[in-house]
Z-matrix of the N, CA and C atoms (Angstrom, degrees):
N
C 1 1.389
C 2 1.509 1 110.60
N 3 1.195 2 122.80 1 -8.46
C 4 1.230 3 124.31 2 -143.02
C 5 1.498 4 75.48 3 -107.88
N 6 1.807 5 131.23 4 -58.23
C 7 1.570 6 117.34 5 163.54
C 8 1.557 7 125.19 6 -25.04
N 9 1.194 8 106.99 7 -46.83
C 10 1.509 9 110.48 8 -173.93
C 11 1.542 10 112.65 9 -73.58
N 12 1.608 11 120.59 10 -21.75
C 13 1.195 12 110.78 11 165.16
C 14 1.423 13 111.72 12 -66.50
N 15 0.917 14 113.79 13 -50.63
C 16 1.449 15 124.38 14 -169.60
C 17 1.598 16 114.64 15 -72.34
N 18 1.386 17 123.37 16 -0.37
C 19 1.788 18 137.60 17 172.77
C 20 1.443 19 91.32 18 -85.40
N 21 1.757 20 111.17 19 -51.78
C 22 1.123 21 110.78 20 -155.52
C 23 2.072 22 113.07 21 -72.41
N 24 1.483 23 98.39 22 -25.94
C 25 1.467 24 119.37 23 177.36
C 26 1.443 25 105.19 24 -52.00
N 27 1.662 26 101.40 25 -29.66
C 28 1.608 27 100.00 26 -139.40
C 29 2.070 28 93.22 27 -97.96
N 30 1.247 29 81.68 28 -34.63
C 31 1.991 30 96.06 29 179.96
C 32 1.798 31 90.79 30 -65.30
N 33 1.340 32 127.55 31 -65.81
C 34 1.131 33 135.23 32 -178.58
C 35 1.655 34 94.03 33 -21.16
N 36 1.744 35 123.40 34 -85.10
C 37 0.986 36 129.77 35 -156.93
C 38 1.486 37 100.57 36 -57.18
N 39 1.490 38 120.93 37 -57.82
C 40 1.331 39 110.54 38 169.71
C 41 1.648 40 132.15 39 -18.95
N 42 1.259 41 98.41 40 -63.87
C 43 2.077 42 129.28 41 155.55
C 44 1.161 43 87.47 42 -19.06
N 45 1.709 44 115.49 43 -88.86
C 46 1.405 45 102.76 44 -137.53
C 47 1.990 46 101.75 45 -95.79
N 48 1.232 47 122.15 46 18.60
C 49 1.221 48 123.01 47 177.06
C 50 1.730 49 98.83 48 -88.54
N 51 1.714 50 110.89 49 -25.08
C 52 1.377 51 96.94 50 170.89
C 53 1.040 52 113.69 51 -106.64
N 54 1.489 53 143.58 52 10.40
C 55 1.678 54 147.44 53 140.89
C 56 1.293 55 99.46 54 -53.38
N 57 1.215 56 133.91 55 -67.07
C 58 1.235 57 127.53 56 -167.14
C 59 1.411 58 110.85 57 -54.09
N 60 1.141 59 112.03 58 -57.03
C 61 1.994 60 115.68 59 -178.15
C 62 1.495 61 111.51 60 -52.00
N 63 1.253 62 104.96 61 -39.55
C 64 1.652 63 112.98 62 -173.40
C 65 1.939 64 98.38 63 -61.66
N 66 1.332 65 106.41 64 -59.08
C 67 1.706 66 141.75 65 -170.38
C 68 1.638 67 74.99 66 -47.10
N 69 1.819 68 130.77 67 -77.80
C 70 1.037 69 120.96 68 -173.91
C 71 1.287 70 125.72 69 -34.42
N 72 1.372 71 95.13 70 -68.23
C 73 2.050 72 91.35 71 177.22
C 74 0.990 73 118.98 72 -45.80
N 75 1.297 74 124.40 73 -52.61
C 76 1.470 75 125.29 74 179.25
C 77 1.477 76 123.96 75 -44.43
N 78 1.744 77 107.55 76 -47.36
C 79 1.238 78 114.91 77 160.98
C 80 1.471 79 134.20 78 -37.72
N 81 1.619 80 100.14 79 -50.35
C 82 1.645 81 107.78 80 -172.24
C 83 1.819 82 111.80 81 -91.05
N 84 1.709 83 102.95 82 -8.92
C 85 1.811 84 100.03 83 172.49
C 86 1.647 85 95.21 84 -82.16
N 87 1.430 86 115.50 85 -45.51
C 88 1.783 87 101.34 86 161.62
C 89 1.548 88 113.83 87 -37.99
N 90 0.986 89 117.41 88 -66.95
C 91 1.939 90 128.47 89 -164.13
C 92 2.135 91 89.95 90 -56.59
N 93 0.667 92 122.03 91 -31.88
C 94 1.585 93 117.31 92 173.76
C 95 1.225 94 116.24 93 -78.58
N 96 1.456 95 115.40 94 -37.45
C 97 1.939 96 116.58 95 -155.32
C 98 2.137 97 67.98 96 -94.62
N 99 1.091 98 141.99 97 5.46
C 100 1.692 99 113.91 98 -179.56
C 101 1.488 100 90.67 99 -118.85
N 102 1.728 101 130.45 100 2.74
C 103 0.944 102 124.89 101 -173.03
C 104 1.334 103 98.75 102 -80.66
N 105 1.576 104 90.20 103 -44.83
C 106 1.488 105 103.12 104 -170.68
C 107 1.340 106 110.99 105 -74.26
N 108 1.178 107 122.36 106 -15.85
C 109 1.731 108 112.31 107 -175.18
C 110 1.937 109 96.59 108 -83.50
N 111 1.592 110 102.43 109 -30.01
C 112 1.607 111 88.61 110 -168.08
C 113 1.783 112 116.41 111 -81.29
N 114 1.345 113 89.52 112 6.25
C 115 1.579 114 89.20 113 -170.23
C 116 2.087 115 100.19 114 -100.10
N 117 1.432 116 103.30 115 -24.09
C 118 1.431 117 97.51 116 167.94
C 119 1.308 118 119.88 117 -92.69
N 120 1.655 119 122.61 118 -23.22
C 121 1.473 120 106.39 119 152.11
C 122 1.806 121 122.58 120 -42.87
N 123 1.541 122 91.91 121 -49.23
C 124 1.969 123 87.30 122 -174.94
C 125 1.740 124 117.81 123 -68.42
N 126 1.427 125 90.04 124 -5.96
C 127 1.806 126 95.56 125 -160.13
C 128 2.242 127 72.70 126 -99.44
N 129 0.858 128 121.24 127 -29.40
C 130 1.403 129 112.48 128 -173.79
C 131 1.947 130 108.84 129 -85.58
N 132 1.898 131 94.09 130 -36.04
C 133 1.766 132 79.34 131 167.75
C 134 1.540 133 124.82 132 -53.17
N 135 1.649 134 106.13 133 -54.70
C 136 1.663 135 123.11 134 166.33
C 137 1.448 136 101.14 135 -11.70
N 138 1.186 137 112.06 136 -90.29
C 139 1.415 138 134.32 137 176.43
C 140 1.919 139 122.38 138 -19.72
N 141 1.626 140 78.26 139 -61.57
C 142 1.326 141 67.04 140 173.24
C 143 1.337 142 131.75 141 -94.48
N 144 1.656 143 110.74 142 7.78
C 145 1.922 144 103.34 143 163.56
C 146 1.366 145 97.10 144 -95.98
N 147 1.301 146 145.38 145 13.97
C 148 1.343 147 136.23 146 140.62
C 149 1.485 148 104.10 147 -68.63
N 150 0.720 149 134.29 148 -84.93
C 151 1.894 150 131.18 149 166.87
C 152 1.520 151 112.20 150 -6.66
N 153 1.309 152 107.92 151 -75.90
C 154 1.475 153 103.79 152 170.63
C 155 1.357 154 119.51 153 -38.77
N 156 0.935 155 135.37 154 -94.54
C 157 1.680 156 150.15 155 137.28
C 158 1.381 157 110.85 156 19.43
N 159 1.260 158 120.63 157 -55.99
C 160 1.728 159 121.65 158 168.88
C 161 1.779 160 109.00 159 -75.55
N 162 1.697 161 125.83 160 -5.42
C 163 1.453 162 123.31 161 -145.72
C 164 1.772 163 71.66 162 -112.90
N 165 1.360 164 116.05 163 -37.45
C 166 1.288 165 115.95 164 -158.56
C 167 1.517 166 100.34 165 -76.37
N 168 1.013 167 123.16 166 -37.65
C 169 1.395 168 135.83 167 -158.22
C 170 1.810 169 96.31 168 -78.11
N 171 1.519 170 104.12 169 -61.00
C 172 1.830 171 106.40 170 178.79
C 173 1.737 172 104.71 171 -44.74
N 174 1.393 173 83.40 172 -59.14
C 175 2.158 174 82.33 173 173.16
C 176 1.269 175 130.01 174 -34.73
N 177 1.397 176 107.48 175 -38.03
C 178 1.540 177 125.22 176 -153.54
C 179 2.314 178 80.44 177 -81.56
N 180 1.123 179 102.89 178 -58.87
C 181 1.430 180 125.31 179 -163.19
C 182 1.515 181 94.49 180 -68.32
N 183 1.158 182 141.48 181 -49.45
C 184 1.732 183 141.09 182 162.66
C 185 1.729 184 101.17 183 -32.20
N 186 1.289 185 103.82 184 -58.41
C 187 1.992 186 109.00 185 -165.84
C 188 1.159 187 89.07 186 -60.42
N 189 1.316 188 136.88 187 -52.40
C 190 1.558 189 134.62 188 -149.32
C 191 1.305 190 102.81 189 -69.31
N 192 1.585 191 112.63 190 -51.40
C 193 1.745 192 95.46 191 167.90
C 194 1.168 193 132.19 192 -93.41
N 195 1.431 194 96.34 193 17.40
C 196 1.909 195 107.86 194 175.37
C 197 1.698 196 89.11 195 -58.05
N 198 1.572 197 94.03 196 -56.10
C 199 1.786 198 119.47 197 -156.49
C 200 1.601 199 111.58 198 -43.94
N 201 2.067 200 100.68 199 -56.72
C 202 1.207 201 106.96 200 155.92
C 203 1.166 202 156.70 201 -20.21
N 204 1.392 203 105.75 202 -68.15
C 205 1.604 204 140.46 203 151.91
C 206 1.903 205 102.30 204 -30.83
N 207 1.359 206 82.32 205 -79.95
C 208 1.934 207 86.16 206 179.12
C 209 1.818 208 119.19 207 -40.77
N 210 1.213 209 93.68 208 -45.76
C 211 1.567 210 97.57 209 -173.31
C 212 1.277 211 115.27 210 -72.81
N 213 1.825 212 125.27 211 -13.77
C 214 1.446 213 130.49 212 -168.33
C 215 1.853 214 80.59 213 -103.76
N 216 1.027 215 109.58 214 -57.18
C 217 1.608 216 106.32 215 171.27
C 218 1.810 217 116.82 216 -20.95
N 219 1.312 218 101.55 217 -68.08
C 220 1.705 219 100.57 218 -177.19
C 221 1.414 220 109.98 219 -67.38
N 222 1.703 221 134.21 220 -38.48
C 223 1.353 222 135.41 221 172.28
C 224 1.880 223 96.47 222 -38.73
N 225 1.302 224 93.57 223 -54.05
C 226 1.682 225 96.77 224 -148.67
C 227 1.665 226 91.59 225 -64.37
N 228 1.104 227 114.41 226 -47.21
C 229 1.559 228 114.19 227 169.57
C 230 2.282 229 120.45 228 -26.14
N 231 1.923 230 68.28 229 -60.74
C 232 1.588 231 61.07 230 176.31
C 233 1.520 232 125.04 231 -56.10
N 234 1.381 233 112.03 232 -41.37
C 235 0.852 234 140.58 233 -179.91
C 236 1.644 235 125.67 234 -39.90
N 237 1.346 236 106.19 235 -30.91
C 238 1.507 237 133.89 236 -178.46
C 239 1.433 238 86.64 237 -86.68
N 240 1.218 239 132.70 238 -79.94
C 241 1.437 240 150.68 239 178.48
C 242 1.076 241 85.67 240 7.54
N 243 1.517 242 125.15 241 -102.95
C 244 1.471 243 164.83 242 -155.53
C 245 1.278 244 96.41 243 -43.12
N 246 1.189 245 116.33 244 -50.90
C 247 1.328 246 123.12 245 -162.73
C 248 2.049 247 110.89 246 -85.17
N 249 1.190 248 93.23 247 -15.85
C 250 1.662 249 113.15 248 166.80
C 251 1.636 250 111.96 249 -80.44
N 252 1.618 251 117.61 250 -41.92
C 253 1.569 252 130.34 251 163.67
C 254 1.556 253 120.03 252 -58.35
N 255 1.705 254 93.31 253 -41.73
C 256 1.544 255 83.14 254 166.10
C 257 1.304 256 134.46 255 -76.16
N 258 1.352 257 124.61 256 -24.03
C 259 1.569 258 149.16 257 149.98
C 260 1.624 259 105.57 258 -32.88
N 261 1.003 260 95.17 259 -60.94
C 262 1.895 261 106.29 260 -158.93
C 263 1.800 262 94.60 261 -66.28
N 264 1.526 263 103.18 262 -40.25
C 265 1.642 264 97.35 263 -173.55
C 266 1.757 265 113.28 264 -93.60
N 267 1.661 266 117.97 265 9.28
C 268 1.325 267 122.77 266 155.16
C 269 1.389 268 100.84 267 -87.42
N 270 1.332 269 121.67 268 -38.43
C 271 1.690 270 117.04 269 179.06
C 272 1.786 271 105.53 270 -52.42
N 273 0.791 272 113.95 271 -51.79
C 274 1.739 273 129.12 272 -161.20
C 275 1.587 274 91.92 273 -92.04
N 276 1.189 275 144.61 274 -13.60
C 277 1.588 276 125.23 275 134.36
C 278 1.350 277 129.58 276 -67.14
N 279 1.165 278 120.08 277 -49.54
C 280 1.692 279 130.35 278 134.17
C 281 1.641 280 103.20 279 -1.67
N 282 0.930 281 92.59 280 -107.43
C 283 1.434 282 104.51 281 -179.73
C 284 1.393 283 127.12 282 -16.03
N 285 1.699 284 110.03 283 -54.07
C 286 1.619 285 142.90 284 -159.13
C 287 1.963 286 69.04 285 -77.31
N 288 1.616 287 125.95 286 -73.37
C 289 1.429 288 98.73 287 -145.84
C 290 1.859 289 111.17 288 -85.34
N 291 1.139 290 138.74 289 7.77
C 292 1.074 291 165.49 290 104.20
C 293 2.028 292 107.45 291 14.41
N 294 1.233 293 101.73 292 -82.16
C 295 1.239 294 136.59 293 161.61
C 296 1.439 295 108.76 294 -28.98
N 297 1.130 296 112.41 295 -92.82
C 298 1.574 297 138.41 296 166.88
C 299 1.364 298 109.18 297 -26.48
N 300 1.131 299 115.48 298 -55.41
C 301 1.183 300 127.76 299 -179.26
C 302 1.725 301 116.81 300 -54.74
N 303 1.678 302 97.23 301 -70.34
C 304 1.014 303 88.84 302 -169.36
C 305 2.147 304 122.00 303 -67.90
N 306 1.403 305 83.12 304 -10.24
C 307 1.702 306 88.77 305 159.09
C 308 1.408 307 135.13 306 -81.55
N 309 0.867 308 103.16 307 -13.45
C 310 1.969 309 138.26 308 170.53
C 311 1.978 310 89.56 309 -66.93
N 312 1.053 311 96.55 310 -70.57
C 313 1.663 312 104.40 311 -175.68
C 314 1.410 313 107.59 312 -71.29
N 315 1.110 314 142.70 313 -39.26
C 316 1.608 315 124.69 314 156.17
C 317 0.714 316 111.97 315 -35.05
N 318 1.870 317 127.25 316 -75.18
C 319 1.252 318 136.37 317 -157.54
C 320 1.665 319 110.79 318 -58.83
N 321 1.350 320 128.73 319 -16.05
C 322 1.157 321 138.39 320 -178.69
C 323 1.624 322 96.03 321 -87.43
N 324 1.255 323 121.83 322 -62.81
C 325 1.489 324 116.13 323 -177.98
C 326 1.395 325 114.32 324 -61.12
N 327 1.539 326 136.37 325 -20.55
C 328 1.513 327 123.64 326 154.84
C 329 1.649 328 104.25 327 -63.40
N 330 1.377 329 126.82 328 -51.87
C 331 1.235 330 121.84 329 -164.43
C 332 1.422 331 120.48 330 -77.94
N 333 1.367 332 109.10 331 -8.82
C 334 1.537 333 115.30 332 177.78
C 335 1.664 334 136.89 333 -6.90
N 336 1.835 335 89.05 334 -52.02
C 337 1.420 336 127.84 335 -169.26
C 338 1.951 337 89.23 336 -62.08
N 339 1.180 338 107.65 337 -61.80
C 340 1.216 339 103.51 338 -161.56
C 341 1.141 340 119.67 339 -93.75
N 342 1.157 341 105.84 340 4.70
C 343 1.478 342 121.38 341 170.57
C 344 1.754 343 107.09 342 -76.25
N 345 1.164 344 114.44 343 -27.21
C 346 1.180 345 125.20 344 -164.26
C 347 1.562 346 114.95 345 -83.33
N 348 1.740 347 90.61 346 -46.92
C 349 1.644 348 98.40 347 156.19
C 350 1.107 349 141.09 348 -80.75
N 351 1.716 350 120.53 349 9.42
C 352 1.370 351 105.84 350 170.54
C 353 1.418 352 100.31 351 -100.89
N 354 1.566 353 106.12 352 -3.00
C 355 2.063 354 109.70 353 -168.36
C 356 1.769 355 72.64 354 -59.57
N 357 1.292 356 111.05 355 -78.53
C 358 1.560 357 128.83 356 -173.34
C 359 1.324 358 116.15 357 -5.62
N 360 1.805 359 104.25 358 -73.74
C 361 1.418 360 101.80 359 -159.73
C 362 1.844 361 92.55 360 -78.82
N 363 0.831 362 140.14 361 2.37
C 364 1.515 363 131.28 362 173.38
C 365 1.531 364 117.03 363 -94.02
N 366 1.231 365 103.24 364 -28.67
C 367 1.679 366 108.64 365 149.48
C 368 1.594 367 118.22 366 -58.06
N 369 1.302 368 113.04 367 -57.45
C 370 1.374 369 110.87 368 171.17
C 371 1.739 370 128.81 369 -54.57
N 372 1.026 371 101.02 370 -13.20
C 373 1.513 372 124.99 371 -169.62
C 374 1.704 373 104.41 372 -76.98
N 375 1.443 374 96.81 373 -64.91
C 376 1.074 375 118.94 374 159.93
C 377 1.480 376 144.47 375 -18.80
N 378 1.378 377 89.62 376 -57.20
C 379 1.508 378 122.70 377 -179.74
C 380 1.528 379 105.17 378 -79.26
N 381 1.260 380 106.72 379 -34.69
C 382 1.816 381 112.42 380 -165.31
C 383 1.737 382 88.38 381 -84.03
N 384 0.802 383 128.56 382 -50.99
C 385 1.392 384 128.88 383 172.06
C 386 1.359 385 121.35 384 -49.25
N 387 1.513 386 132.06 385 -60.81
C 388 1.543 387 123.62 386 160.93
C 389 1.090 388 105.36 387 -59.68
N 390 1.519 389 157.60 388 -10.89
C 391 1.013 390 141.92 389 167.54
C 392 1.692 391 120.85 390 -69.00
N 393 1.918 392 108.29 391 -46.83
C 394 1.183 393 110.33 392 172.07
C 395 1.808 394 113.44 393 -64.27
N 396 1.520 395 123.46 394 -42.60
C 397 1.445 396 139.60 395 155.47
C 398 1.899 397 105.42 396 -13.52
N 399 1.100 398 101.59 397 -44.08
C 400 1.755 399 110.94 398 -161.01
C 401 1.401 400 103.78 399 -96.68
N 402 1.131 401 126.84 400 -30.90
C 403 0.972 402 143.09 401 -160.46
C 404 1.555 403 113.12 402 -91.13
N 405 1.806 404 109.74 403 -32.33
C 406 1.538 405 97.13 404 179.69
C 407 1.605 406 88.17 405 -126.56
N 408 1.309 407 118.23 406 17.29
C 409 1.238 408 100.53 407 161.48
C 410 1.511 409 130.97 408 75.16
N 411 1.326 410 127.18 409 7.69
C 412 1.133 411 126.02 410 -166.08
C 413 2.194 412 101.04 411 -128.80
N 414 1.492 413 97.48 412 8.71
C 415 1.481 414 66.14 413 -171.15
C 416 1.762 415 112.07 414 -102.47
N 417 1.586 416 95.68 415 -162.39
C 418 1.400 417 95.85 416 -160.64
C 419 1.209 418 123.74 417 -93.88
N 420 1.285 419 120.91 418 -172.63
C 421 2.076 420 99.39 419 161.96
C 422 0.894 421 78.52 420 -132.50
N 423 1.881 422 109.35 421 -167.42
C 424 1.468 423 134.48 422 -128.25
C 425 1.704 424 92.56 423 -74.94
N 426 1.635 425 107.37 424 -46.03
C 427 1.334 426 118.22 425 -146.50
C 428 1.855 427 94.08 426 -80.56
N 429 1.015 428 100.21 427 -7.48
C 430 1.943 429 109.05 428 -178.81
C 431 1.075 430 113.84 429 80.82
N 432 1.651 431 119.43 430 30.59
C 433 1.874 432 105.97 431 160.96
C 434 1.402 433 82.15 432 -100.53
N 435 1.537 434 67.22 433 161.70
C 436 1.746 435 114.78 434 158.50
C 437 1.607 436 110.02 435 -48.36
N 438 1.916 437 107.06 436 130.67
C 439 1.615 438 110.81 437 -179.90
C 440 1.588 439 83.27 438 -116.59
N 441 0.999 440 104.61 439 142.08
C 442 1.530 441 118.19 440 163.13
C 443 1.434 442 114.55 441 -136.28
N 444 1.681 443 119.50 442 122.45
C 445 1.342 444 104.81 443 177.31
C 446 1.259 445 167.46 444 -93.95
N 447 1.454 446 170.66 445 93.18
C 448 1.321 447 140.90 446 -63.15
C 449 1.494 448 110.94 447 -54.20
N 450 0.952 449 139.44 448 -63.52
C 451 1.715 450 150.04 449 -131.25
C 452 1.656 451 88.81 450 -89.22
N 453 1.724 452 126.64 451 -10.97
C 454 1.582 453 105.10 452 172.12
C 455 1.408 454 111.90 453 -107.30
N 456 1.706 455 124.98 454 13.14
C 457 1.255 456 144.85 455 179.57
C 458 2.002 457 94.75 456 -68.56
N 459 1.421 458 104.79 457 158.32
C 460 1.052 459 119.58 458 153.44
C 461 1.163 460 124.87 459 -122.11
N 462 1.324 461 140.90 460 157.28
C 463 1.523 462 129.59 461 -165.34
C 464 1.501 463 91.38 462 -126.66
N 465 1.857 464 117.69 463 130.27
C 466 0.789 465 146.56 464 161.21
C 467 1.616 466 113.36 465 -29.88
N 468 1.494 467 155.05 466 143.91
C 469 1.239 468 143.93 467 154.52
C 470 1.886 469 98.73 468 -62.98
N 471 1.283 470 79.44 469 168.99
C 472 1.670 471 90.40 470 -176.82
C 473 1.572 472 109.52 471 -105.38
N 474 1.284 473 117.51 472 118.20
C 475 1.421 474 123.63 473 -172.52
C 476 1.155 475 125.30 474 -51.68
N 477 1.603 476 131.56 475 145.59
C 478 1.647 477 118.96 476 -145.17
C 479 1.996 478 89.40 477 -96.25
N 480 1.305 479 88.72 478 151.33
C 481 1.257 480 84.96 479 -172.10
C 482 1.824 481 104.49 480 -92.60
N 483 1.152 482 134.35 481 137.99
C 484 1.299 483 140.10 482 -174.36
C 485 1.368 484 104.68 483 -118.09
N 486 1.631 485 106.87 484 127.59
C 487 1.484 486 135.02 485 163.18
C 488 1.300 487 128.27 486 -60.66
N 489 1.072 488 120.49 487 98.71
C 490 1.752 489 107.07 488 -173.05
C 491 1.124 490 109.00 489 -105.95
């Protein structure tokens, strides 16, 4: 019996000589899978103060044309302004020739009458004038020659015709 303690001592140690080896491996595929986790945390910190750093920088560059924006904003403001003054003072010329106008055209519809007679007597004027024009023969046309009329023309001889 005293063998069988000592089989059983010996399996025992056996037991735990392969708990332990197993326990080992296990240990050191842990010690790898945390190698590996600590080396992509640091490869992921890297990363992410590059992130920051590019987030800070867009930020920095967002305000700047926030700022921009605002400052082309109030130009353009003015800009409307002026361009609203010039409106208001084409409106109020508008208006000014509007005005004028339609007093222009009153004053024509009281004067109508005599408006009618000076068209008239300046037509007649007219007429008495191309009439004397024709009559003594000397006047002009638009382009400013000389009109002369048939019966004070002379007619050229007619060139001899030669046989060759």
């Amino acid at each position: 019996m005293e063998n069988l303690l000592y089989i059983a001592a010996i399996v025992a140690a056996v037991a735990f000589l392969i708990l332990c080896i197993a326990l080992a491996v296990t240990l050191n595929s842990v010690k790898k899978t945390l190698n590996n986790v600590a080396s992509t945390v640091d490869g992921l910190e890297g990363q992410l103060q590059g992130l920051t750093k590019e987030s800070t920088e867009l930020l920095h560059k967002t305000n700047l044309l926030a700022e921009d924006i605002q400052d082309k904003s109030q130009k353009l403001n003015t800009v409307v302004q002026a361009v609203q003054g010039v409106g208001e003072s084409v409106g109020n010329l508008n208006s000014s020739v509007r005005r004028i106008t339609s007093s222009v055209a009153a004053e024509v519809e009281r004067n109508e009458d005599k408006i009618a007679q000076v068209v008239q007597w300046s037509n007649v004027v007219m007429e008495i004038r191309d009439k004397w024009k024709e009559r003594t023969g000397t006047g002009k046309d638009k382009d400013g020659w000389n009109r002369y009329s048939a019966q004070a023309q002379k007619r050229l001889p007619e060139p001899e015709k030669i046989d060759y």
